[in-house]
C-alpha positions as CSV (number, residue, x, y, z in Angstrom):
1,X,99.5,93.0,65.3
2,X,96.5,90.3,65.0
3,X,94.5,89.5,67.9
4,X,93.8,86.0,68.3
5,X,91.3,84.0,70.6
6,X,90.3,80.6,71.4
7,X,87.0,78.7,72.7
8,X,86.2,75.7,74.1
9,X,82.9,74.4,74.8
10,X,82.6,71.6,77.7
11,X,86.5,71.2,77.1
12,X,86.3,70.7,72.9
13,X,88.1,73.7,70.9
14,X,85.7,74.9,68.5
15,X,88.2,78.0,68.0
16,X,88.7,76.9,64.4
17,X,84.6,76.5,63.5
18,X,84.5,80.1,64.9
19,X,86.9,81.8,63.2
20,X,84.9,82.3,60.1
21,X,81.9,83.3,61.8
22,X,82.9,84.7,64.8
23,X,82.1,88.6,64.8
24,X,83.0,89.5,68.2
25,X,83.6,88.3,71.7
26,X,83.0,90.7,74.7
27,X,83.7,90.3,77.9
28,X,82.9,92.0,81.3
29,X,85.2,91.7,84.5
30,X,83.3,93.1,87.3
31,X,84.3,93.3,91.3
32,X,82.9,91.4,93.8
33,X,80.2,88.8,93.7
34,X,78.7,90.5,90.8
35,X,78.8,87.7,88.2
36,X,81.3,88.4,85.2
37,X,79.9,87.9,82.0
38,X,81.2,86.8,78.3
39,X,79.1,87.7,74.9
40,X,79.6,85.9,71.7
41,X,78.4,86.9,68.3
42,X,78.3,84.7,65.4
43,X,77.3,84.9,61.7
44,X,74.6,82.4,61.1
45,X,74.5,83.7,57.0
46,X,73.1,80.1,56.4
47,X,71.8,79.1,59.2
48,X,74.1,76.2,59.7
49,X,75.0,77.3,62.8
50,X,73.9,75.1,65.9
51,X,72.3,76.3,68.9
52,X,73.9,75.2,71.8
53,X,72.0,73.9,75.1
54,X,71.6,76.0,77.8
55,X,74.6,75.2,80.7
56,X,76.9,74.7,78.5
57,X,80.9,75.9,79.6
58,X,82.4,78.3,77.6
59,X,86.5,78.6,78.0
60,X,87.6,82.0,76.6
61,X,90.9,83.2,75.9
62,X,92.4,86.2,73.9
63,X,95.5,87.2,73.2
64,X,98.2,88.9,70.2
65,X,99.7,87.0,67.3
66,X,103.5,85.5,68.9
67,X,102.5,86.1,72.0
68,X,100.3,83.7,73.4
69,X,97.1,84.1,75.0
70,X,95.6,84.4,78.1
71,X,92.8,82.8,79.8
72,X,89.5,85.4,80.9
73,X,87.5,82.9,82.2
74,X,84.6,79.9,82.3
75,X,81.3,81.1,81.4
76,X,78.2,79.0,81.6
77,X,75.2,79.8,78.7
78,X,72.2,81.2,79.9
79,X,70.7,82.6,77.5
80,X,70.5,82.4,73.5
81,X,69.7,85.5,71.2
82,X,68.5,84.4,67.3
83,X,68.5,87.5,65.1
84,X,67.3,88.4,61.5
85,X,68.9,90.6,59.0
86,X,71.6,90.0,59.1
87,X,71.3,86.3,60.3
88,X,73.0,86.0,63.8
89,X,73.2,84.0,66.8
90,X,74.6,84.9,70.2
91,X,75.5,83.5,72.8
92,X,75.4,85.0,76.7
93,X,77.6,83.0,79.2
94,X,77.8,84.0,83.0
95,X,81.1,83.5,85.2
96,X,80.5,79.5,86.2
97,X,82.3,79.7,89.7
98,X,78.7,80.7,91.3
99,X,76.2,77.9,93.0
100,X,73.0,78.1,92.8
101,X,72.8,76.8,96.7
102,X,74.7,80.4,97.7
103,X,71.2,82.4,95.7
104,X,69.1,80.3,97.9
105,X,67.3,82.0,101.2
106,X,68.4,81.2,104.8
107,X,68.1,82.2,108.6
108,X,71.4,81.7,110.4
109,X,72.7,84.0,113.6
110,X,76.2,84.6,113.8
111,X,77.7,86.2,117.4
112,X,81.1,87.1,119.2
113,X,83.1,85.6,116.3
114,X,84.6,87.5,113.5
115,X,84.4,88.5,109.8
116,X,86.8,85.9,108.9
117,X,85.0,83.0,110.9
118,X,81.7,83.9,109.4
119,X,83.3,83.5,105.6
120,X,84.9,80.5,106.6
121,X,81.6,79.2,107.2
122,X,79.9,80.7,104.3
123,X,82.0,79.2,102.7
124,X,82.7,75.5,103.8
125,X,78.2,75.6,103.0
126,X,78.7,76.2,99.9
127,X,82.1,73.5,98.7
128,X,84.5,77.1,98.4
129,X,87.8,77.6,99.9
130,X,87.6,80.7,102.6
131,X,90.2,83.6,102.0
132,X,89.5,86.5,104.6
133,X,92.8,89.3,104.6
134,X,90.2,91.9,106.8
135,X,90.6,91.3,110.8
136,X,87.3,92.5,112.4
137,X,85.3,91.1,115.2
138,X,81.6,90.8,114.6
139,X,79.6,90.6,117.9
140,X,76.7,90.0,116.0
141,X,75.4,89.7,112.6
142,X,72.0,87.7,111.6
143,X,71.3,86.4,108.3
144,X,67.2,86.4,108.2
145,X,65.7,85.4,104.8
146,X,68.7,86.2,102.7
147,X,71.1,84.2,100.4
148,X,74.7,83.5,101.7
149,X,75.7,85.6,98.5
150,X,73.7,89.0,98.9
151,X,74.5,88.0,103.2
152,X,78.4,87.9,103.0
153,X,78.6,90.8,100.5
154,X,76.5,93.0,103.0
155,X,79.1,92.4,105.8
156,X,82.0,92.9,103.3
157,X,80.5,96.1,102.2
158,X,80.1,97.0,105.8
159,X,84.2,96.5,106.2
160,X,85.1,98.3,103.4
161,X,86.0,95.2,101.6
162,X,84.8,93.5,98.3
163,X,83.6,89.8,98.1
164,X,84.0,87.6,95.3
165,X,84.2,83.9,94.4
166,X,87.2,83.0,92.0
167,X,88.3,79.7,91.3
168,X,86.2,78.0,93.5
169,X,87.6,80.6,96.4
170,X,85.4,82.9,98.1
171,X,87.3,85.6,98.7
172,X,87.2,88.9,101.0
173,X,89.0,91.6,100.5
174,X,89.9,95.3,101.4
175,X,88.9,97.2,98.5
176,X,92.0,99.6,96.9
177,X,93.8,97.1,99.9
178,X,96.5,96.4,96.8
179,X,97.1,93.1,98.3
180,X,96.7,89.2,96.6
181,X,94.7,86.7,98.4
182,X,97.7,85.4,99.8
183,X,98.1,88.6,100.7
184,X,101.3,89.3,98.6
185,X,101.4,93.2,97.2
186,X,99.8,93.7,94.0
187,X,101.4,95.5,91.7
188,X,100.7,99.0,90.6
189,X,100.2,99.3,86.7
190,X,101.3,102.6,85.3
191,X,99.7,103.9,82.6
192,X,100.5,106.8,80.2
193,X,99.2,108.6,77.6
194,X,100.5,107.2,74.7
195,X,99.3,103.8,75.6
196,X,95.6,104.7,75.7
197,X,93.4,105.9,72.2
198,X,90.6,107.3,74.8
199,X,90.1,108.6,77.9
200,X,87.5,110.6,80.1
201,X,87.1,111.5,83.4
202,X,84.8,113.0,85.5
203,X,85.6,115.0,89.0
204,X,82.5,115.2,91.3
205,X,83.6,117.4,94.4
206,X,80.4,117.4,95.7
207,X,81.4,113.8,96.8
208,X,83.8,115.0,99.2
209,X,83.3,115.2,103.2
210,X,85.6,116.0,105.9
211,X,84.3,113.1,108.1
212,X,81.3,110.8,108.8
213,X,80.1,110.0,111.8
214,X,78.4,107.0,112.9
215,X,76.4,105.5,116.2
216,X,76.4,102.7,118.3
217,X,74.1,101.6,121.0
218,X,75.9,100.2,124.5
219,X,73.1,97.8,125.3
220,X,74.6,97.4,129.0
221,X,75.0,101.7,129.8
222,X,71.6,102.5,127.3
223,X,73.9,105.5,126.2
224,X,74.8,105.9,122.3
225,X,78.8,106.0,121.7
226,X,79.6,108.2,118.3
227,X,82.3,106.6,116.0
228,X,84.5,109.3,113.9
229,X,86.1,108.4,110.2
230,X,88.3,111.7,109.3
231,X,89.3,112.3,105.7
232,X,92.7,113.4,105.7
233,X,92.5,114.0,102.0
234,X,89.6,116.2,102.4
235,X,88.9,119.7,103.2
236,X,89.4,120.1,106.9
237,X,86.0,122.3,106.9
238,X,84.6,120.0,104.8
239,X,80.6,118.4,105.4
240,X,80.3,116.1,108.0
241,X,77.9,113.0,107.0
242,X,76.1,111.6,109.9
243,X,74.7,108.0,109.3
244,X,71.5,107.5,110.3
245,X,71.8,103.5,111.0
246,X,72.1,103.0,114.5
247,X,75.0,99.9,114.8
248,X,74.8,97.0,117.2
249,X,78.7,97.7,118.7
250,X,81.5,100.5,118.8
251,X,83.6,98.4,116.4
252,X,81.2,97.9,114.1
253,X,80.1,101.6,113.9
254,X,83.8,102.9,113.4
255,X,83.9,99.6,110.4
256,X,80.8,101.6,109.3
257,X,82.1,104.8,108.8
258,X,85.6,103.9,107.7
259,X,83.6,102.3,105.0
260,X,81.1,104.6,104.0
261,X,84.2,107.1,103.9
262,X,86.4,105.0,101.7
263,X,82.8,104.5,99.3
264,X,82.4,108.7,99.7
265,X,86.3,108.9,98.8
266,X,86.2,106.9,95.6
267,X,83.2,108.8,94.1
268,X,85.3,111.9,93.8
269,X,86.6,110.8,90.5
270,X,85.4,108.6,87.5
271,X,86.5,107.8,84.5
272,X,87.0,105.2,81.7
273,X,89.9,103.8,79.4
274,X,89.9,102.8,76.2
275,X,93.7,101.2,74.9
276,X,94.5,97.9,73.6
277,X,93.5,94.6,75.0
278,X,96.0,93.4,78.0
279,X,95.0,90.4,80.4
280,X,96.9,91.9,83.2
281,X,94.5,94.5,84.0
282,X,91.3,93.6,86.3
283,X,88.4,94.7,88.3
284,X,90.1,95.7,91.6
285,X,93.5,96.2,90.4
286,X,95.0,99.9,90.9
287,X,96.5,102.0,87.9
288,X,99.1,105.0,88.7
289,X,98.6,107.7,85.9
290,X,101.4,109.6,84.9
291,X,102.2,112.6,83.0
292,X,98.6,113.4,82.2
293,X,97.8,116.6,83.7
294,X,98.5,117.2,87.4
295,X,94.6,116.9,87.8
296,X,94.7,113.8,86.4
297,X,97.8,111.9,87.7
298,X,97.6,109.5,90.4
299,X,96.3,106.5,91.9
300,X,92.7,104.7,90.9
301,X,91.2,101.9,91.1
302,X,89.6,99.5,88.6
303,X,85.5,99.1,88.9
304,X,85.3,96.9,86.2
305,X,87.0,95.9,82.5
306,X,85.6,95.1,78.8
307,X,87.3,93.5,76.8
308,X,86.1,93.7,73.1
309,X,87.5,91.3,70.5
310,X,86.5,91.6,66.8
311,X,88.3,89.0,64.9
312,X,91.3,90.8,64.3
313,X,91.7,93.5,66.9
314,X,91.2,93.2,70.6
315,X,90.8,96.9,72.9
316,X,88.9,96.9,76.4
317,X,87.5,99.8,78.1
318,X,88.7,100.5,82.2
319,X,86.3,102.3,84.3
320,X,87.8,103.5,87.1
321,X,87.3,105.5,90.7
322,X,89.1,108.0,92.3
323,X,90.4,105.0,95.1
324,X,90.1,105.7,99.0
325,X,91.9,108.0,99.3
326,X,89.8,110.2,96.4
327,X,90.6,112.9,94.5
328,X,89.1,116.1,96.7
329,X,89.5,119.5,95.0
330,X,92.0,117.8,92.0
331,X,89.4,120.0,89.2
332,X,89.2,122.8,91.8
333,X,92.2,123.1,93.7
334,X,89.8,122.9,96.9
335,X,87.4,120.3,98.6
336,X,83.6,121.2,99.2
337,X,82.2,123.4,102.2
338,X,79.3,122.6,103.9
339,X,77.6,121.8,107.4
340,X,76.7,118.7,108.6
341,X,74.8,116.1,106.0
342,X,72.4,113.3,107.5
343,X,72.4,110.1,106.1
């Protein structure tokens, strides 16, 4: 089957001035706010080829001969690479749905409201549409010298959620949640071994704690209040990380270490994919893996996707984490021993 693609630049289809030329498209779909990027290479043999201006908007979309194709995103170019021997020009585009207003510095105190309030704000700043699916109350959070973007991914990190801006939406979201925006159930995309060409993963057990513990400070009692996260996937006499950050509240010390668990939990397991190129999986989506061995079958979750389009064939590479619930002991048949870690 033929893999096919199309480009347009600032809305013009230069798919068929390309197709000659064109000597791959790659593509990187990452989570959160971390901008997804698109990489074009084209044979310049004669130098005929024109340089394009910086800013301009790239449209990609791939797809298989009959059955249509599928849109990956807008990409803005910021930055040109001019090559010798053999002749060849690429271009490097960066998802277009981020402003340069949300990179930009700011002081701004945010107290008794809650995480969804402070990205509805973020977000109205910066022209985005707010979609918030974590409930948490935020007592306090302050934004000193820091850009809304690297601000509202802090607090979603802090939540165990993801932030990222799609289609003009900022969105926050549990991470491994399996749940839309609209907060509609994702589906989970099973995956066996026939339909892959490659696949390795990696089981680190020495990721795996039985519980972390976290502190908060009760401003009106001067006493320190000790928040609990247990892994119930984890070996019940299992290390016990202890978080050295002191947090301002009770609720946000147990968001802490639910969190930090959950980040613990999917380091447990890596691995990446390699099978042929399919639009419906994504950074954030979660793949069941059956009849692999027992060690291997399960539940993960997508880090990030590359898609890699040649002219005539089209495969992408998954990496992948063990999900929060991890993979404890699935090499061993036993989770880690230890005492208490500090963090």
């Amino acid at each position: 089957m033929r893999a096919e693609f199309q480009v347009l630049a600032d809305g013009s289809d230069i798919s068929p001035l390309l197709r000659d030329r064109l000597i791959s498209i790659q593509i990187t779909d990452k989570p959160g706010l971390a901008a997804d990027t698109c990489e074009i290479r084209i044979d310049d043999r004669d130098g005929k080829v024109a340089v394009p201006p910086k800013g301009a908007s790239l449209r990609v979309s791939l797809g298989w001969a009959g059955r249509g194709l599928s849109a990956m995103g807008t990409f803005k170019i910021d930055e040109v690479t001019l090559e010798s021997s053999p002749m060849t020009l690429t271009l490097h585009g960066r998802s277009a749905d981020l402003r340069k207003g949300a990179k930009s510095q700011r002081s701004e105190g945010y107290e008794a409201t809650t995480l969804a309030a402070i990205v509805g704000q973020v977000a109205r700043r910066q022209g985005w549409k707010p979609e918030c699916r974590v409930e948490a109350a935020v007592p306090r959070a302050d934004q000193i010298n820091e850009s809304d973007l690297h601000f509202i991914t802090r607090m979603a990190l802090a939540h165990g959620a993801t932030a990222a801006v799609k289609a003009g939406r900022l969105l926050v979201l549990p991470r491994g949640g399996g749940k839309s925006a609209g907060g509609a159930a994702l589906p989970v995309t099973t995956l066996m071994p026939y339909m892959l060409s490659h696949y390795r993963f990696t089981f680190a057990d020495r990721a795996s704690v039985g519980a972390v513990k976290t502190v908060s400070h009760d401003a009106a009692t001067g006493r320190q209040a000790v928040a609990v996260a247990g892994n119930a996937g984890g070996a019940a006499d299992g290390a016990v990380l202890i978080e050295r950050h002191v947090c301002g509240s009770p609720q946000a010390a147990q968001a802490s270490a639910s969190a930090r668990l959950a980040a613990l939990n999917r380091a447990t397991a890596s691995g990446v994919l390699t099978m042929s190129g399919r639009a419906d999986i994504g950074a954030e989506c979660r793949l069941a893996l059956e009849d692999f061995k027992a060690e291997l079958n399960g539940v993960y979750l997508v880090e990030s996707v590359t898609h890699i389009h040649d002219g005539k064939s089209w495969r992408m590479q998954v990496a992948v984490n063990a999900d929060n619930g991890g993979k404890t002991g699935a090499a061993t048949g036993k989770g880690k021993e230890g005492p208490a870690l500090v963090a």
